[in-house]
NUVO-139366 format. One record per residue: residue in one letter; y, x, z of N, C-alpha, C in turn. Coordinates in nm, 2 decimals, m for minus. Atoms other than C-alpha are relative to their C-alpha. Layout:
BEGIN
residuo: A	nv: Y	nu: X	nw: Z	cav: Y	cau: X	caw: Z	cv: Y	cu: X	cw: Z
...
This chain:
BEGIN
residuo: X	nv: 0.05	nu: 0.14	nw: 0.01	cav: 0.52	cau: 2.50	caw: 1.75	cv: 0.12	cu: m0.09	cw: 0.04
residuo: X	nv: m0.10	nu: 0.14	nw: 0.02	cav: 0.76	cau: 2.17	caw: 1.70	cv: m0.02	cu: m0.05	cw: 0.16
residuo: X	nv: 0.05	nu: 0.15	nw: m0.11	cav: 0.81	cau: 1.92	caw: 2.05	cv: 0.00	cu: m0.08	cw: m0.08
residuo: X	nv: 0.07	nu: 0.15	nw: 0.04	cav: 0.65	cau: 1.61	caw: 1.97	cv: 0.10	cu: m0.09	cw: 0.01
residuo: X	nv: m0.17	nu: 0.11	nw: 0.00	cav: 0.90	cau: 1.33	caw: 1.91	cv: m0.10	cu: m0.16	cw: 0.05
residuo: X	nv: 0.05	nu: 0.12	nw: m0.01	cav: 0.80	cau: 0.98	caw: 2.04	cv: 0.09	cu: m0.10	cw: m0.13
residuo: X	nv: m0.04	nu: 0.05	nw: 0.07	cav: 0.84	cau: 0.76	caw: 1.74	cv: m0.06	cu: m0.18	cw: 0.03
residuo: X	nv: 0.02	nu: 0.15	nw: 0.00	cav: 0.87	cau: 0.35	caw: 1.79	cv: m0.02	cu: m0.03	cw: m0.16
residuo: X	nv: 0.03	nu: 0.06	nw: 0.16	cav: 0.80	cau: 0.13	caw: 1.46	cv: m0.09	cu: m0.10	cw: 0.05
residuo: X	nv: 0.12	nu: 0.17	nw: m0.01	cav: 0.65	cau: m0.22	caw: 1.37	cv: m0.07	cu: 0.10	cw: m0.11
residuo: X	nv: 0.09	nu: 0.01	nw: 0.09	cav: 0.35	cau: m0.15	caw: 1.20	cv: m0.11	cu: m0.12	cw: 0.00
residuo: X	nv: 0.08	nu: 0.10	nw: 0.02	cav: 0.17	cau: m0.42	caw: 1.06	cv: 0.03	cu: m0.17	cw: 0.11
residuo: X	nv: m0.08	nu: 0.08	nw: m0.03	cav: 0.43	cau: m0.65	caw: 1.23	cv: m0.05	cu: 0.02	cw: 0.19
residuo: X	nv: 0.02	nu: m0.06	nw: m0.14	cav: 0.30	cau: m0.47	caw: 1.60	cv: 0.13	cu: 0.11	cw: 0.00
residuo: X	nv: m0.12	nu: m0.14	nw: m0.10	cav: 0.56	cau: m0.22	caw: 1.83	cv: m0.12	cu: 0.06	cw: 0.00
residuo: X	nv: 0.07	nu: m0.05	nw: m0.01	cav: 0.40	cau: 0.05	caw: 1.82	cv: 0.06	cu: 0.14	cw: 0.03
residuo: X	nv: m0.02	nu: m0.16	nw: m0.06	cav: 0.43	cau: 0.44	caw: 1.98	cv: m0.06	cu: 0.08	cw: m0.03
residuo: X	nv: 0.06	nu: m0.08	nw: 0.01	cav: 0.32	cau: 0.72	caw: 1.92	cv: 0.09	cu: 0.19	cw: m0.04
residuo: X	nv: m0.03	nu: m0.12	nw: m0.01	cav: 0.35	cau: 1.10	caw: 1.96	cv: m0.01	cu: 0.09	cw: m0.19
residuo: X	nv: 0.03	nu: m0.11	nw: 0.11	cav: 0.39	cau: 1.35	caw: 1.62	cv: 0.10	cu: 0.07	cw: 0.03
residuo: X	nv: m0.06	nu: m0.18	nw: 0.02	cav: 0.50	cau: 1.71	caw: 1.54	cv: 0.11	cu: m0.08	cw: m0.08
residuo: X	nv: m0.10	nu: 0.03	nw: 0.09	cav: 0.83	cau: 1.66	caw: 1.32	cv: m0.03	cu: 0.01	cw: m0.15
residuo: X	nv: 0.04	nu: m0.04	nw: 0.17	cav: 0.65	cau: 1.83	caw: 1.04	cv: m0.08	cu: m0.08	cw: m0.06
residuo: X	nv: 0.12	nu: 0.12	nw: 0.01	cav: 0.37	cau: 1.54	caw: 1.06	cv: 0.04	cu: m0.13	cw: m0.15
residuo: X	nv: m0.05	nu: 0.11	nw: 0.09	cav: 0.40	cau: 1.30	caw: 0.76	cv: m0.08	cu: m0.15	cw: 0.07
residuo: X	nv: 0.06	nu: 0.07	nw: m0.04	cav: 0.31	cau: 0.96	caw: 0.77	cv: m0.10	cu: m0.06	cw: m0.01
residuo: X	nv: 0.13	nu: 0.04	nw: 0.06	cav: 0.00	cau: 0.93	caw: 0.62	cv: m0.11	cu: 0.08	cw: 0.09
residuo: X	nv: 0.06	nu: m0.08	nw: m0.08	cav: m0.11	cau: 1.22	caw: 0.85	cv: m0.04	cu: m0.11	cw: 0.16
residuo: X	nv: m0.02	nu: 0.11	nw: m0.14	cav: 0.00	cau: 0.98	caw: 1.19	cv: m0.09	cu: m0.10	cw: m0.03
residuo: X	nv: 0.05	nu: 0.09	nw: 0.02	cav: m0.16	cau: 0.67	caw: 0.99	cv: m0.12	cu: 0.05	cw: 0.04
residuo: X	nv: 0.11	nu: m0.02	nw: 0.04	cav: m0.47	cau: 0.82	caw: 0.94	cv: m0.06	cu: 0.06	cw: 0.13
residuo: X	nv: 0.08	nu: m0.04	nw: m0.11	cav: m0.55	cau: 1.06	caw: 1.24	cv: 0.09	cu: m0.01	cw: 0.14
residuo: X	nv: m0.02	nu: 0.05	nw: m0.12	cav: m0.35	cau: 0.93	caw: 1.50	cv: 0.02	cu: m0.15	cw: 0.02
residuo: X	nv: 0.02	nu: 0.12	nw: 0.00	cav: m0.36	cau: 0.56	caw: 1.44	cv: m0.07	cu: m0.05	cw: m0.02
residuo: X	nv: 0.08	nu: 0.02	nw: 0.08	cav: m0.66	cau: 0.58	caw: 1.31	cv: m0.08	cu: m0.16	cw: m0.07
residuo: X	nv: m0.04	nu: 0.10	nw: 0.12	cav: m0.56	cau: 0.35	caw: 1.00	cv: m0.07	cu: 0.04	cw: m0.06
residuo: X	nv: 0.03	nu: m0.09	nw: 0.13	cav: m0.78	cau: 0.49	caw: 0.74	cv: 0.01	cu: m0.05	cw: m0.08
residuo: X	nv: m0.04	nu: 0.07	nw: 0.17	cav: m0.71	cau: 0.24	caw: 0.47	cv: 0.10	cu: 0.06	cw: m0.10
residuo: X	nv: m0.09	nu: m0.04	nw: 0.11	cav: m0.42	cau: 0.41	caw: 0.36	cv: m0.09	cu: 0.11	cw: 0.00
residuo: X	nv: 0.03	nu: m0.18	nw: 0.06	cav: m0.57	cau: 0.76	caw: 0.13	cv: 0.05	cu: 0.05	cw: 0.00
residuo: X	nv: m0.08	nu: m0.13	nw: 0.05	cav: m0.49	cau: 1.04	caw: 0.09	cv: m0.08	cu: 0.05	cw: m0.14
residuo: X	nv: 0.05	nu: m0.04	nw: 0.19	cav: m0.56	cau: 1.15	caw: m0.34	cv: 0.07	cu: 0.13	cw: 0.03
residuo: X	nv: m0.04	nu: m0.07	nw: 0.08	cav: m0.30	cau: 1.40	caw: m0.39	cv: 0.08	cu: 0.12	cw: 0.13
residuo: X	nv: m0.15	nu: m0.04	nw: m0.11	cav: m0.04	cau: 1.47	caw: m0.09	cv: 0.09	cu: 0.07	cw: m0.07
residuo: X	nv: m0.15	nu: m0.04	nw: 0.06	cav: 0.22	cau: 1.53	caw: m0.35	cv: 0.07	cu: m0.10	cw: m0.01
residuo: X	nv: m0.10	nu: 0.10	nw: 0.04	cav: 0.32	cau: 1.24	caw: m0.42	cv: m0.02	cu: m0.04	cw: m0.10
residuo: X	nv: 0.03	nu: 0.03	nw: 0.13	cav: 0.16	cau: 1.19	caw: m0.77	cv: m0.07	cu: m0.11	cw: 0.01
residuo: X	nv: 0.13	nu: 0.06	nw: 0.03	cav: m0.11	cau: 0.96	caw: m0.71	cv: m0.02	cu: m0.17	cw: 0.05
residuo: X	nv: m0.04	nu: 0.16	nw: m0.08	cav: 0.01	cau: 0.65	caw: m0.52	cv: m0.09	cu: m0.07	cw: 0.07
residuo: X	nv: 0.11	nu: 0.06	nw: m0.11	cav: m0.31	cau: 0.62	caw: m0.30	cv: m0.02	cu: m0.02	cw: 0.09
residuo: X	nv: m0.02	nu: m0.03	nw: m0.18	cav: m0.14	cau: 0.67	caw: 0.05	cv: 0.14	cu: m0.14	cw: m0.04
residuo: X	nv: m0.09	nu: 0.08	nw: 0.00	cav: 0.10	cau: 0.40	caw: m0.08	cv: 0.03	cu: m0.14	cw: 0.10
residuo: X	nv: 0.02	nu: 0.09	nw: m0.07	cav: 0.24	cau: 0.17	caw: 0.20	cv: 0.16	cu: m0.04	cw: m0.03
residuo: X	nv: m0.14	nu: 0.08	nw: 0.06	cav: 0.58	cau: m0.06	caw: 0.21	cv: 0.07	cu: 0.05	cw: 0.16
residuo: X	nv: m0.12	nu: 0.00	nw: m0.06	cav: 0.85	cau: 0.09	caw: 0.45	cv: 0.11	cu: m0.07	cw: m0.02
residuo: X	nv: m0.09	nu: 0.08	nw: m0.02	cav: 1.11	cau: m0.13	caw: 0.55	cv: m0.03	cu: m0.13	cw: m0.12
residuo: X	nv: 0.03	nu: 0.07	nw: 0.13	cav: 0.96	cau: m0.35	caw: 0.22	cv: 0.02	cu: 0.05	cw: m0.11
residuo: X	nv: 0.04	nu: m0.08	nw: 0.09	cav: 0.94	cau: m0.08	caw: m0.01	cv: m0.06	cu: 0.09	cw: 0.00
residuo: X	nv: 0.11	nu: m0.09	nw: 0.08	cav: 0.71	cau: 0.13	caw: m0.20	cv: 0.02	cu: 0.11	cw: 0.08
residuo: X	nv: m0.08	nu: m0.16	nw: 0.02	cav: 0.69	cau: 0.48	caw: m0.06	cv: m0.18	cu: 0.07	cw: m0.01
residuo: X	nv: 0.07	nu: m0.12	nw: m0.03	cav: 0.42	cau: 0.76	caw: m0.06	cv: m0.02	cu: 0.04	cw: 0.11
residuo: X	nv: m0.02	nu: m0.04	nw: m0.13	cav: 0.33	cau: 0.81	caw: 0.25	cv: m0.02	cu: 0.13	cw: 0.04
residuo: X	nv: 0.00	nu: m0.14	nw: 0.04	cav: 0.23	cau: 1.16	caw: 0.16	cv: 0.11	cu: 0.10	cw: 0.02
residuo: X	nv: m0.11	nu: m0.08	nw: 0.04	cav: 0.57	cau: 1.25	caw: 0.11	cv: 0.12	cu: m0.02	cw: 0.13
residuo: X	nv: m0.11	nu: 0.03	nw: m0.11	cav: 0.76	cau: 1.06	caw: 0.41	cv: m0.05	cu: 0.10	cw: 0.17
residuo: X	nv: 0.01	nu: m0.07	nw: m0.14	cav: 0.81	cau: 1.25	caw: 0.75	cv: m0.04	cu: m0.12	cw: 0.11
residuo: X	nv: 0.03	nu: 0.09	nw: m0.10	cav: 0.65	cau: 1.05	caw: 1.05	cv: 0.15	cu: m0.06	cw: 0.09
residuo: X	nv: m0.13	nu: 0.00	nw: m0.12	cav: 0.98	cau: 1.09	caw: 1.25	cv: 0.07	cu: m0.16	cw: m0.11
residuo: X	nv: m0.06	nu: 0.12	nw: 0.06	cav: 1.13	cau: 0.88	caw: 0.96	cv: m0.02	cu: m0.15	cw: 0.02
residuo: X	nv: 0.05	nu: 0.11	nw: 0.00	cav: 0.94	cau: 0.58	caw: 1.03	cv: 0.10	cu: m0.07	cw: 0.10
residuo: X	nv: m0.09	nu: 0.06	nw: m0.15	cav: 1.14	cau: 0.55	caw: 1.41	cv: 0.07	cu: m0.12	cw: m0.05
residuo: X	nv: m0.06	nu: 0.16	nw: 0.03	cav: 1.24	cau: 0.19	caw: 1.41	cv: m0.02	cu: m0.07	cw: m0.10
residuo: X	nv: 0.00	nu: 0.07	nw: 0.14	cav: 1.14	cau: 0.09	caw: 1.08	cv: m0.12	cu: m0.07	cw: 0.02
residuo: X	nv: 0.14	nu: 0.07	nw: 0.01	cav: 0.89	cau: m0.14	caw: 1.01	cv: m0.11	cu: 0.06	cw: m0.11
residuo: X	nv: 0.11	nu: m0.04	nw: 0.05	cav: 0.56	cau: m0.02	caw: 0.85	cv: m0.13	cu: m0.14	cw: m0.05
residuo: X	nv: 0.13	nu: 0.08	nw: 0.07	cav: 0.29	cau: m0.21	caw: 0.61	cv: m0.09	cu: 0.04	cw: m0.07
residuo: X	nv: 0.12	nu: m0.05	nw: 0.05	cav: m0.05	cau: m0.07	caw: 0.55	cv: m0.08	cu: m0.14	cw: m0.04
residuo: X	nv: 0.07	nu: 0.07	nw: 0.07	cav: m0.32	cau: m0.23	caw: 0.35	cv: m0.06	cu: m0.08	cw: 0.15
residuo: X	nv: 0.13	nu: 0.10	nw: m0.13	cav: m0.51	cau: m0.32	caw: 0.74	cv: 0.12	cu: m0.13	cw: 0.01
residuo: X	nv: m0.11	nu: 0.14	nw: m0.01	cav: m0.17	cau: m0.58	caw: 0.72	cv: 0.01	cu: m0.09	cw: m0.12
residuo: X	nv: 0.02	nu: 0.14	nw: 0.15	cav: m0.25	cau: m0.74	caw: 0.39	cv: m0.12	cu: m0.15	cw: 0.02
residuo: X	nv: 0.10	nu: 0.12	nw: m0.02	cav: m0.52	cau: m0.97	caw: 0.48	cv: 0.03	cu: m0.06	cw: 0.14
residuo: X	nv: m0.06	nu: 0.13	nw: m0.14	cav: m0.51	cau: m1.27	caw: 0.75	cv: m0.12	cu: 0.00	cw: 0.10
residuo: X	nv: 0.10	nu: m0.02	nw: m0.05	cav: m0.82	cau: m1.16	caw: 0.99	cv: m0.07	cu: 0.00	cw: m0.15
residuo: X	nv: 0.08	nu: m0.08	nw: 0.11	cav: m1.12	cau: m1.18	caw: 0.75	cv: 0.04	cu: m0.12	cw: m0.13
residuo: X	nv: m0.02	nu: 0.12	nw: 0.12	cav: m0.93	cau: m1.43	caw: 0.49	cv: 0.09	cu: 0.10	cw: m0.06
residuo: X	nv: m0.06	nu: m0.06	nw: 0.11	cav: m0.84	cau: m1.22	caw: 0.19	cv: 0.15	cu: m0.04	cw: m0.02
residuo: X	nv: m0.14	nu: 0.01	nw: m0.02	cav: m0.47	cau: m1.18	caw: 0.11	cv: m0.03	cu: m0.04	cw: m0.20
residuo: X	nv: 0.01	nu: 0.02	nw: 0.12	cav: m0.43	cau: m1.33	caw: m0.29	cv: m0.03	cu: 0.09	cw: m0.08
residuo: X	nv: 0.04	nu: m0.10	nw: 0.08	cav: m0.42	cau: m1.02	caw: m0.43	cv: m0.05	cu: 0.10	cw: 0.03
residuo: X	nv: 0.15	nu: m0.09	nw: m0.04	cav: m0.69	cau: m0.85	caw: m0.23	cv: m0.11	cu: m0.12	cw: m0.10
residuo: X	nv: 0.14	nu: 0.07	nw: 0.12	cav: m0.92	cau: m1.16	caw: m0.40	cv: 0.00	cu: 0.01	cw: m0.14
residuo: X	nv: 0.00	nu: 0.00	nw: 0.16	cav: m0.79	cau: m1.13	caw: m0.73	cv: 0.00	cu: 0.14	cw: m0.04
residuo: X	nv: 0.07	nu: m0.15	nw: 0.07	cav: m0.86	cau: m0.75	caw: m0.77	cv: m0.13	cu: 0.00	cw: 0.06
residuo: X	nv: 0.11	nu: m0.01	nw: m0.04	cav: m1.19	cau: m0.86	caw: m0.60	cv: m0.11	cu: m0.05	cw: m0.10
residuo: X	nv: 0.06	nu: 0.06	nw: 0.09	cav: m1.28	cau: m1.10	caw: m0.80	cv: 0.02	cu: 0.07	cw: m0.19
residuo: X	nv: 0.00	nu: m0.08	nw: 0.09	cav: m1.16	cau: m0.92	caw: m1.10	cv: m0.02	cu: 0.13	cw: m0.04
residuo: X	nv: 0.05	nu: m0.15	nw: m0.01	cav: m1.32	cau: m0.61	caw: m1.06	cv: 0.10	cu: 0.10	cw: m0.02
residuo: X	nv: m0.09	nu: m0.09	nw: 0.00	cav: m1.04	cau: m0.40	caw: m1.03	cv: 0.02	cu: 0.14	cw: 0.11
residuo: X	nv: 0.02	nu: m0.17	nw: m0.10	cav: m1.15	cau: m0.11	caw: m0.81	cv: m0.14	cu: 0.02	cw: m0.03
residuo: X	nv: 0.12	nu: m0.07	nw: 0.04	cav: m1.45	cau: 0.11	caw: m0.83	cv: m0.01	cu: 0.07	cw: 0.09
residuo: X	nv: 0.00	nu: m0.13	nw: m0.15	cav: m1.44	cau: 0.40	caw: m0.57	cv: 0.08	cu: m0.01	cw: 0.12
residuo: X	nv: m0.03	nu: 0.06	nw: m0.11	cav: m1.16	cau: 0.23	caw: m0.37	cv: 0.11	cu: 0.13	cw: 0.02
residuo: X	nv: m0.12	nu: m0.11	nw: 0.02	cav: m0.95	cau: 0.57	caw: m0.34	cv: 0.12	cu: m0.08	cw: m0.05
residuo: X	nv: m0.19	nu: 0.01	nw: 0.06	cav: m0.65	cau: 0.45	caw: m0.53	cv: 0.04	cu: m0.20	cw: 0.07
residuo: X	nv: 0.00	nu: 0.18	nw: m0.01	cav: m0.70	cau: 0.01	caw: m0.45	cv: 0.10	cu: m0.02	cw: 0.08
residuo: X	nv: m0.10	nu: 0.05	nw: m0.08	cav: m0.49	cau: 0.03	caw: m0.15	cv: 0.14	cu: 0.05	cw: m0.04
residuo: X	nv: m0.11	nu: m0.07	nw: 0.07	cav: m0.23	cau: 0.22	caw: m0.31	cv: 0.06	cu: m0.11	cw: m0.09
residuo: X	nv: 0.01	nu: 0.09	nw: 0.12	cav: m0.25	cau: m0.06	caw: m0.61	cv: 0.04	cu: m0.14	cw: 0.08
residuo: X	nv: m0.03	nu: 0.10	nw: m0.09	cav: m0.26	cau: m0.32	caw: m0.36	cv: 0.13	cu: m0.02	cw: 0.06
residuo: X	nv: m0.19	nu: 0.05	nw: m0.04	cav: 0.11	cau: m0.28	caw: m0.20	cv: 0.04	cu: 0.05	cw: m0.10
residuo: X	nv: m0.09	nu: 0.02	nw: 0.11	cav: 0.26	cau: m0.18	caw: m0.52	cv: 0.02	cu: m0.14	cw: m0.04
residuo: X	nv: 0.03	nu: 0.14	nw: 0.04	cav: 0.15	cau: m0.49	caw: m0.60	cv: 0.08	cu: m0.13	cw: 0.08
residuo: X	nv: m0.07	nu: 0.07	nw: m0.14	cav: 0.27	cau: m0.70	caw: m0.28	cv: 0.14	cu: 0.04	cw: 0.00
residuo: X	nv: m0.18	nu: m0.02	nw: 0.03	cav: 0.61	cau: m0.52	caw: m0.33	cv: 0.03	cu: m0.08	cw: m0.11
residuo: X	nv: m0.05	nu: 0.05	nw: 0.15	cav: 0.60	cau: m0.60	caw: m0.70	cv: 0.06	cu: m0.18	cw: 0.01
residuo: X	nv: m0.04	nu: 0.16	nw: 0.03	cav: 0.57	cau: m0.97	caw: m0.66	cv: 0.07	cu: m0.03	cw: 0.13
residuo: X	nv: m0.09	nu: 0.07	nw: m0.07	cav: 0.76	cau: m0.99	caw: m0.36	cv: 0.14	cu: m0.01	cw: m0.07
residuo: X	nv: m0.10	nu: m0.03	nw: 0.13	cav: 1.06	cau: m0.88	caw: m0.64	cv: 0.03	cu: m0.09	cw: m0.07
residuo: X	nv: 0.02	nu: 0.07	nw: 0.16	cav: 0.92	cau: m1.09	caw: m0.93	cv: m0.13	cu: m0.06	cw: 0.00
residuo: X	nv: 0.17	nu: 0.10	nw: m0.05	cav: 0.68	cau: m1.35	caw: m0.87	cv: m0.03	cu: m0.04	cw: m0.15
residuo: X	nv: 0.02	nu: m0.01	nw: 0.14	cav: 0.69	cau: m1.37	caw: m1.28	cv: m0.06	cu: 0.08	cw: m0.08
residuo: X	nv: m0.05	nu: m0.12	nw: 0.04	cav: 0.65	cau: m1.03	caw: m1.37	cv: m0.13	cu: m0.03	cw: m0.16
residuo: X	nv: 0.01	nu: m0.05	nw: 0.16	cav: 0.52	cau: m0.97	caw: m1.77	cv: m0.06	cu: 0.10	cw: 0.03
residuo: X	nv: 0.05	nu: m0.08	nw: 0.00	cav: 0.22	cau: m0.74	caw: m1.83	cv: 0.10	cu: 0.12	cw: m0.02
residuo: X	nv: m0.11	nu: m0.16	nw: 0.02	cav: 0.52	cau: m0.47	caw: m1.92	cv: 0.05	cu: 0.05	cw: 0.17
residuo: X	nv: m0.07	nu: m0.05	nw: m0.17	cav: 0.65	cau: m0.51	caw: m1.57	cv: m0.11	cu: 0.05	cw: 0.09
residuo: X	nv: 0.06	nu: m0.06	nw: m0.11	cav: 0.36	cau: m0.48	caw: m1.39	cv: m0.10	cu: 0.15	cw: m0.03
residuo: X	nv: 0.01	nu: m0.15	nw: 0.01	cav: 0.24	cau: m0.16	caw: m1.61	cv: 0.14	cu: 0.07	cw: 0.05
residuo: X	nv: m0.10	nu: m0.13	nw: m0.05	cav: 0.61	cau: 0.01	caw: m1.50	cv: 0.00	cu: 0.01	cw: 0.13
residuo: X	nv: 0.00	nu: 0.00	nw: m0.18	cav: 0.58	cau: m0.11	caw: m1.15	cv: m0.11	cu: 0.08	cw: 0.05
residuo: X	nv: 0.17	nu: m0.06	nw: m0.03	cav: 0.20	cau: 0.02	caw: m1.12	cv: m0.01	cu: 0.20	cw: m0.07
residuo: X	nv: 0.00	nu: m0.14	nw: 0.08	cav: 0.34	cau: 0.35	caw: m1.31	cv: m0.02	cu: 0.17	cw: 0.07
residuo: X	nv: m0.02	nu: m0.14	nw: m0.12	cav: 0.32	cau: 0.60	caw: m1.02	cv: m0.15	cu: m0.01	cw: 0.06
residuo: X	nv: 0.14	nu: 0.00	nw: m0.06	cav: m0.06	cau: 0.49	caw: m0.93	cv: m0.08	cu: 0.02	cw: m0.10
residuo: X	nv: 0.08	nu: m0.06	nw: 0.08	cav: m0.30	cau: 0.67	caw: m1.08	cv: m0.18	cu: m0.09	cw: 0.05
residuo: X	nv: 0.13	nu: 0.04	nw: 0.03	cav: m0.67	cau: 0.53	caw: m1.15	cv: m0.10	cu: 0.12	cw: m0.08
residuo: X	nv: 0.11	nu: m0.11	nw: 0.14	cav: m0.98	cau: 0.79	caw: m1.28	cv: m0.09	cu: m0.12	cw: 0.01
residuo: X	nv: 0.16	nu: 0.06	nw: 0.02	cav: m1.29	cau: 0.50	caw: m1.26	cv: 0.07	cu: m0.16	cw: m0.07
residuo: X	nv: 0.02	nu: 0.15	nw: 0.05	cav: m1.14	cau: 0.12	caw: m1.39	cv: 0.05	cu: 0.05	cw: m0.13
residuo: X	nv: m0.04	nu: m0.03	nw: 0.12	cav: m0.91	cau: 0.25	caw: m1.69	cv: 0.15	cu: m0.11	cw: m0.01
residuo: X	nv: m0.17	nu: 0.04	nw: m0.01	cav: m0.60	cau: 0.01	caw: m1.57	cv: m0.03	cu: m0.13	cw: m0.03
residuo: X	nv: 0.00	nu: 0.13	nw: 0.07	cav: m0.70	cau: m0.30	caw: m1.79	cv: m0.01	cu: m0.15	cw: 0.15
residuo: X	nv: 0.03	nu: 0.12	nw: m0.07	cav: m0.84	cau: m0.52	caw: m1.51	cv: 0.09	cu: 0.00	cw: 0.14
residuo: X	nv: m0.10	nu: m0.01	nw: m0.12	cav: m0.60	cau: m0.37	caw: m1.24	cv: 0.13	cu: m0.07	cw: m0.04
residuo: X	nv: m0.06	nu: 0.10	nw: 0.03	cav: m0.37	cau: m0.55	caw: m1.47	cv: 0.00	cu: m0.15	cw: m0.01
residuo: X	nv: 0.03	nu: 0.14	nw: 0.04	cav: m0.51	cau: m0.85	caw: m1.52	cv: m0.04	cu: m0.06	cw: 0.15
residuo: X	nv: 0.04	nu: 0.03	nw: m0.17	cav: m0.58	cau: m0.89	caw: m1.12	cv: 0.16	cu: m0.03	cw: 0.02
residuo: X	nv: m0.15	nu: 0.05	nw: m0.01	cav: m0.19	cau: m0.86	caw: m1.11	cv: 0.04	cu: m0.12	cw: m0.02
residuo: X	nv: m0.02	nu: 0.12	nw: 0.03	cav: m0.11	cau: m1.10	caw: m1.27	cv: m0.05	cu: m0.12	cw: m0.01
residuo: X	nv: 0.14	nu: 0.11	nw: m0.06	cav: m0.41	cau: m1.36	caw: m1.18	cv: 0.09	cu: 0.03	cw: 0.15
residuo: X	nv: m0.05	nu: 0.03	nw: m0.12	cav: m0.26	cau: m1.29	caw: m0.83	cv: 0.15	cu: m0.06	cw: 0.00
residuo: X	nv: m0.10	nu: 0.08	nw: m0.01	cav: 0.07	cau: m1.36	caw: m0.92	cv: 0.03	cu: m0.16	cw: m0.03
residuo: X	nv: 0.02	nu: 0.16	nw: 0.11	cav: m0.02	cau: m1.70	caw: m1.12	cv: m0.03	cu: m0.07	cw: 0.19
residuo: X	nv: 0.05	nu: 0.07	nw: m0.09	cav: m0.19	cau: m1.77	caw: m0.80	cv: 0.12	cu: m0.03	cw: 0.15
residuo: X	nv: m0.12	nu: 0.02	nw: m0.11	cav: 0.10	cau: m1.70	caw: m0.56	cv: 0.10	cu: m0.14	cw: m0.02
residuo: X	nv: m0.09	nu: 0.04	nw: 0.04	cav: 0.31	cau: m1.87	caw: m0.78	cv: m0.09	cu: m0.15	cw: 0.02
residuo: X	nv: 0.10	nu: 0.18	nw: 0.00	cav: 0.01	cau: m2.22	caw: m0.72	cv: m0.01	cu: m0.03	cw: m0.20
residuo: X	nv: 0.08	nu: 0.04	nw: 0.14	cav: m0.06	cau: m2.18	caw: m1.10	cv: m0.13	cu: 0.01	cw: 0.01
residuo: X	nv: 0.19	nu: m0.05	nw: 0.02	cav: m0.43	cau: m2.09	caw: m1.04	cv: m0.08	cu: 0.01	cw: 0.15
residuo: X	nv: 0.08	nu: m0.07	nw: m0.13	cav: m0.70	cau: m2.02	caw: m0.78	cv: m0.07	cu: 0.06	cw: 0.01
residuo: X	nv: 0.03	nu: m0.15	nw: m0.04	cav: m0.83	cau: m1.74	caw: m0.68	cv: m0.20	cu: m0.07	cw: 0.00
C-alpha cells in the first residue's frame, strides 16, 4: 500500500487539503473524499465526459487525472458553476431548454460548455458539436444540448435572456 500524499488545490476557488493514495484519481477524491458528487462517474475511461471538470481552465476527465496531479492547481466542479441558489447562464439555458434527462452526463456537458465559451463566446453550431465531441448522451439525442449552448452563449454575450 502507497503513503498518502497531502494534496493542496483551489477548488471551486476554496484552499483546500486533503489526504489520497497516489493511485487515487480525481474523480475518486471528488466524489468520496470531498464528497462533491456532482461530478459522475459514466465510464472511468475516459470515453464519456461525465466526470468532466476544468483544471487549471481546461477540460479534463477526471476519470483519467491522478489526484496528486491536482497539487496546486486550481479545480472547477459543477457545485462551482452556480452563484448560491442563482443558476449560472448555462445551467438555466440547458434548464430551460430541456437538455438533460437522467442528469449522468449534464455536468459533464455543463463545463465543456463553460470552457467552450470561455474560448469563443461566438461559437457556430459546428463548434459547439466539436467541442461537446468527447461527451456522450444516451436519453436527449444532442439536438437540445445544442441549442442550450448556444441560447447560453447569446445570453452571455446580453443577446437574449434566459
Amino acid at each position: 500500500m502507497s503513503k498518502k500524499r497531502v494534496v493542496s488545490a483551489t477548488i471551486n476557488g476554496n484552499t483546500t487539503e486533503f489526504l489520497c493514495e497516489p493511485r487515487q484519481t480525481l474523480l475518486e477524491v471528488l466524489r468520496n473524499v470531498l464528497n462533491m458528487t456532482g461530478t459522475k462517474e459514466g465510464c472511468t475511461n475516459g470515453n464519456c465526459g461525465s466526470c468532466t471538470v476544468l483544471l487549471n481552465g481546461r477540460p479534463v476527465t477526471s476519470c483519467l487525472v491522478l489526484a496528486v496531479e491536482a497539487d496546486g492547481a486550481s479545480v472547477r466542479t459543477i457545485e462551482g458553476v452556480a452563484c448560491g441558489s442563482h443558476l449560472d447562464p448555462v445551467q438555466q439555458c440547458f434548464l430551460e431548454g430541456a437538455a438533460l434527462q437522467c442528469g449522468i452526463c449534464t455536468p459533464g456537458f455543463i463545463m465543456q460548455t463553460e470552457a467552450l465559451l470561455e474560448q469563443n463566446g461566438h461559437p457556430t453550431e459546428a463548434d459547439v458539436r466539436f467541442h461537446l465531441a468527447g461527451n456522450l448522451c444516451r436519453c436527449t439525442g444532442y439536438d437540445k444540448i445544442v441549442r442550450s449552448v448556444l441560447a447560453a452563449a447569446e445570453f452571455k454575450r446580453g443577446e437574449a435572456t434566459t
